[in-house]
Backbone as a ProteinNet text record, in pm:
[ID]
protein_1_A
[PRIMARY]
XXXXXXXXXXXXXXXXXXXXXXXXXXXXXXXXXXXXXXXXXXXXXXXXXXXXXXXXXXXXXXXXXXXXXXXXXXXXXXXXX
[TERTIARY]
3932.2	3941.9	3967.4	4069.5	4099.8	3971.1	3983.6	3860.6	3903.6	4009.4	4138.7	4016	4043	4031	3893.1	3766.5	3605.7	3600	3656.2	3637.3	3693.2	3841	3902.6	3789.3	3714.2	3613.1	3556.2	3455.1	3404.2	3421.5	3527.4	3596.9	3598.1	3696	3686.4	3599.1	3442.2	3340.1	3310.8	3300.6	3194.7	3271.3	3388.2	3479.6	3384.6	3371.5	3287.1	3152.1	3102.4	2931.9	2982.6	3113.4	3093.1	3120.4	3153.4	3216	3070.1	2978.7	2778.7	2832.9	2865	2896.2	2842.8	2726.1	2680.2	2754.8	2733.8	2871.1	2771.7	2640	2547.3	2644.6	2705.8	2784.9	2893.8	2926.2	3090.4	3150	3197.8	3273.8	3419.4	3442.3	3511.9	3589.8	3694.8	3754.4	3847.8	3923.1	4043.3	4057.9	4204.3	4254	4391.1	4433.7	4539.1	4627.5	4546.2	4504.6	4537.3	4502.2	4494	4373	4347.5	4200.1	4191	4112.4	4056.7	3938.1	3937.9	3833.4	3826.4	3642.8	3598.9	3453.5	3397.7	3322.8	3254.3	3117.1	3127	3085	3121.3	3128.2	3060	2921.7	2874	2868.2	2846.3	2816.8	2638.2	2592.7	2451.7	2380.2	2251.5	2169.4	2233.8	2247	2322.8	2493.7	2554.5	2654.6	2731.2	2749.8	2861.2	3037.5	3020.3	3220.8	3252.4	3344.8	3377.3	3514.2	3601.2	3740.6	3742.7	3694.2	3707.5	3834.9	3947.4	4108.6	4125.7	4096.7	4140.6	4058.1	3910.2	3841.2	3896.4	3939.4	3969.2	4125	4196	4313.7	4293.3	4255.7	4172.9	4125.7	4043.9	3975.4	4055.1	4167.7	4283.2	4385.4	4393.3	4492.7	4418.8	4267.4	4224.7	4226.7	4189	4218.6	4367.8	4433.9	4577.7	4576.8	4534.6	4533.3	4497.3	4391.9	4374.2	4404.9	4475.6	4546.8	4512.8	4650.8	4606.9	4593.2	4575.3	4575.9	4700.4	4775.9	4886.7	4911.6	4780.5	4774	4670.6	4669.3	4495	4492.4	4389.8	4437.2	4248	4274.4	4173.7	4139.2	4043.3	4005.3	3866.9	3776	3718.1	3626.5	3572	3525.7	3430.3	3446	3359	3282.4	3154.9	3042.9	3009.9	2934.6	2812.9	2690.9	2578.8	2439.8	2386.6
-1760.1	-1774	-1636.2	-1627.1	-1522.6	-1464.5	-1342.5	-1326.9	-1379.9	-1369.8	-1506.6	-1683.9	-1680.5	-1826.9	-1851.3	-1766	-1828.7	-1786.2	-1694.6	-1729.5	-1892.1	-1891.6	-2000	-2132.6	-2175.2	-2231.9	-2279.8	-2125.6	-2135.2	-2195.1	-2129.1	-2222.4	-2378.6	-2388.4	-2555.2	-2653.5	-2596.4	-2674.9	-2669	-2555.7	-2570	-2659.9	-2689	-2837	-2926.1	-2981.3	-3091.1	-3083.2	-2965.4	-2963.1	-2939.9	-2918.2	-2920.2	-3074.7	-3129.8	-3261.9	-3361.7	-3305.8	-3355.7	-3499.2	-3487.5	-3559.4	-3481.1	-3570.6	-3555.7	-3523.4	-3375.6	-3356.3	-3291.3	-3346.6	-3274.8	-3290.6	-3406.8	-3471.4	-3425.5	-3327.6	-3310.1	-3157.2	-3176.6	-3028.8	-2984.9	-2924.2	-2799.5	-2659.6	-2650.7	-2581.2	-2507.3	-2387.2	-2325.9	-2244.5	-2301.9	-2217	-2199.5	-2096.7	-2001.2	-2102.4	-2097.1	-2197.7	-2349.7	-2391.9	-2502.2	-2570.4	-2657.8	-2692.2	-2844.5	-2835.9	-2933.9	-2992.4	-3165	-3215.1	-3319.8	-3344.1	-3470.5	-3485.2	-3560.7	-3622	-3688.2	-3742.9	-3844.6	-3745.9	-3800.9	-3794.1	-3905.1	-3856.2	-4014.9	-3973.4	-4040	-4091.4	-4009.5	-4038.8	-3986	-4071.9	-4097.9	-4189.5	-4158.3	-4033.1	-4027.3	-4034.9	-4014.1	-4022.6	-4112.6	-4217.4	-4321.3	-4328.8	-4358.3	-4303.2	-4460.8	-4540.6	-4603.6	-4643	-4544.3	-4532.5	-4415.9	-4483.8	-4338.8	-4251.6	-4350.4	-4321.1	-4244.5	-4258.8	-4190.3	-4039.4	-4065.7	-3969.7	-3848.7	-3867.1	-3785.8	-3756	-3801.2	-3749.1	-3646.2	-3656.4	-3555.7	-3446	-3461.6	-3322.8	-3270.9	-3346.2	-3298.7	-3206.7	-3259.3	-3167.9	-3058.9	-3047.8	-2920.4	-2843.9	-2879.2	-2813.2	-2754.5	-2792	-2740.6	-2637.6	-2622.5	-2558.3	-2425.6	-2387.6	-2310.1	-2228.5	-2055.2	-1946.7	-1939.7	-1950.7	-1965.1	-2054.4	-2179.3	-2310.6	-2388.7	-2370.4	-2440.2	-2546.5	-2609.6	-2781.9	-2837.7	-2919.3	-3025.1	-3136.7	-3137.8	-3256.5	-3290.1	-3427	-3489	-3612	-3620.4	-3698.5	-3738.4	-3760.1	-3727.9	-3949.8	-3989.1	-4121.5	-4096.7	-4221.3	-4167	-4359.6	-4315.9	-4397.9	-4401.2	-4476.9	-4515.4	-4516.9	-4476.3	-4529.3	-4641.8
7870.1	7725.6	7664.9	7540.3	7485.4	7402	7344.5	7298.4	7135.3	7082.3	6996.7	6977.7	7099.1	7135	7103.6	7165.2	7112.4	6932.1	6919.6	6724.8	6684.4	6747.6	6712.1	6707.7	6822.4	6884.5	6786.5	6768.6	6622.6	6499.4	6468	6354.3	6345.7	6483.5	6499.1	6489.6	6523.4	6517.4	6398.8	6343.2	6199.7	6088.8	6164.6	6074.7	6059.7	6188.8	6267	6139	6127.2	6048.2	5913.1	5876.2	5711.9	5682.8	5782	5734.4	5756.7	5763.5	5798.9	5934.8	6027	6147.3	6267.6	6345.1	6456.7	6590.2	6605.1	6649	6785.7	6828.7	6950.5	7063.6	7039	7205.1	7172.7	7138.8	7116.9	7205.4	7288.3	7332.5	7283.1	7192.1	7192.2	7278.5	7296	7391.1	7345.8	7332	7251.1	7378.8	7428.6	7521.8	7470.6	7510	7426.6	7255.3	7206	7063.9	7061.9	7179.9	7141.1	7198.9	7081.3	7065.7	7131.5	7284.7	7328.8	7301.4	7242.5	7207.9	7226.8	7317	7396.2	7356.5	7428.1	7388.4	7272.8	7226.2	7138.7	6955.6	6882.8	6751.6	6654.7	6631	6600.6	6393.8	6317.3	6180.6	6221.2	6084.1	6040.2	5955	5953.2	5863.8	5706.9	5701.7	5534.5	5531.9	5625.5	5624.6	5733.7	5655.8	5761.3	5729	5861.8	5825.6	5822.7	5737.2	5730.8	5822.1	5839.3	5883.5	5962.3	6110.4	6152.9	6211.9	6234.2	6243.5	6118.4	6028.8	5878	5934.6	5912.2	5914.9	6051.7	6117.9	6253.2	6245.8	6184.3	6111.1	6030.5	5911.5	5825.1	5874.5	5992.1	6059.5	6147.4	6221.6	6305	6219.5	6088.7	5978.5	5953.7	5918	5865.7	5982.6	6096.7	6210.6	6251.8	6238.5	6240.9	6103.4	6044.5	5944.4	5948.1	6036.1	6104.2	6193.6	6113.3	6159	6332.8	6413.9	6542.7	6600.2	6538.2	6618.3	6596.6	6749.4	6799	6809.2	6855.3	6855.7	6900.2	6922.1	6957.4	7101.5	7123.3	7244.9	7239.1	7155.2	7082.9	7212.6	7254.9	7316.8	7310.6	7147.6	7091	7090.5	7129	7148.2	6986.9	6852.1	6764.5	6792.3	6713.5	6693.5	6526.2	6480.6	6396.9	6428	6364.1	6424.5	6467.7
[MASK]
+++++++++++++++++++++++++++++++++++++++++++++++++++++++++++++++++++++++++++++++++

């Protein structure tokens, strides 16, 4: 990993926590900027995602949005409580 790539990391997740989504099961990866993402993505007692195709679009765009990130490879399983 670039030393580029763990800020990038960074960034990418704290998407995940501004958007208040349980993101314990979730791994994150930025290898030469592009951002690998797996595991699960669940909703929160205060916050339920209704649409989560919408919702993970949305966070795939702000993520691209992000100086340095080339592209994504989302493999991201989401839940509800």
């Amino acid at each position: 990993m670039r030393p580029g790539d763990a800020l990038l990391k960074r960034r990418v997740r704290s998407e995940f926590i501004k958007r208040e989504l349980n993101s314990e099961q979730l791994e994150v990866q930025v290898i030469h900027g592009v951002a690998y993402l797996s595991g699960e993505l669940r909703g929160t007692r205060a916050r339920k995602v209704p649409d989560w195709k919408k919702e993970m679009g949305l966070i795939e765009s702000i993520i691209l949005q992000i100086h340095g990130i080339r592209g994504i490879d989302n493999r991201i399983k989401c839940f509800d409580l």
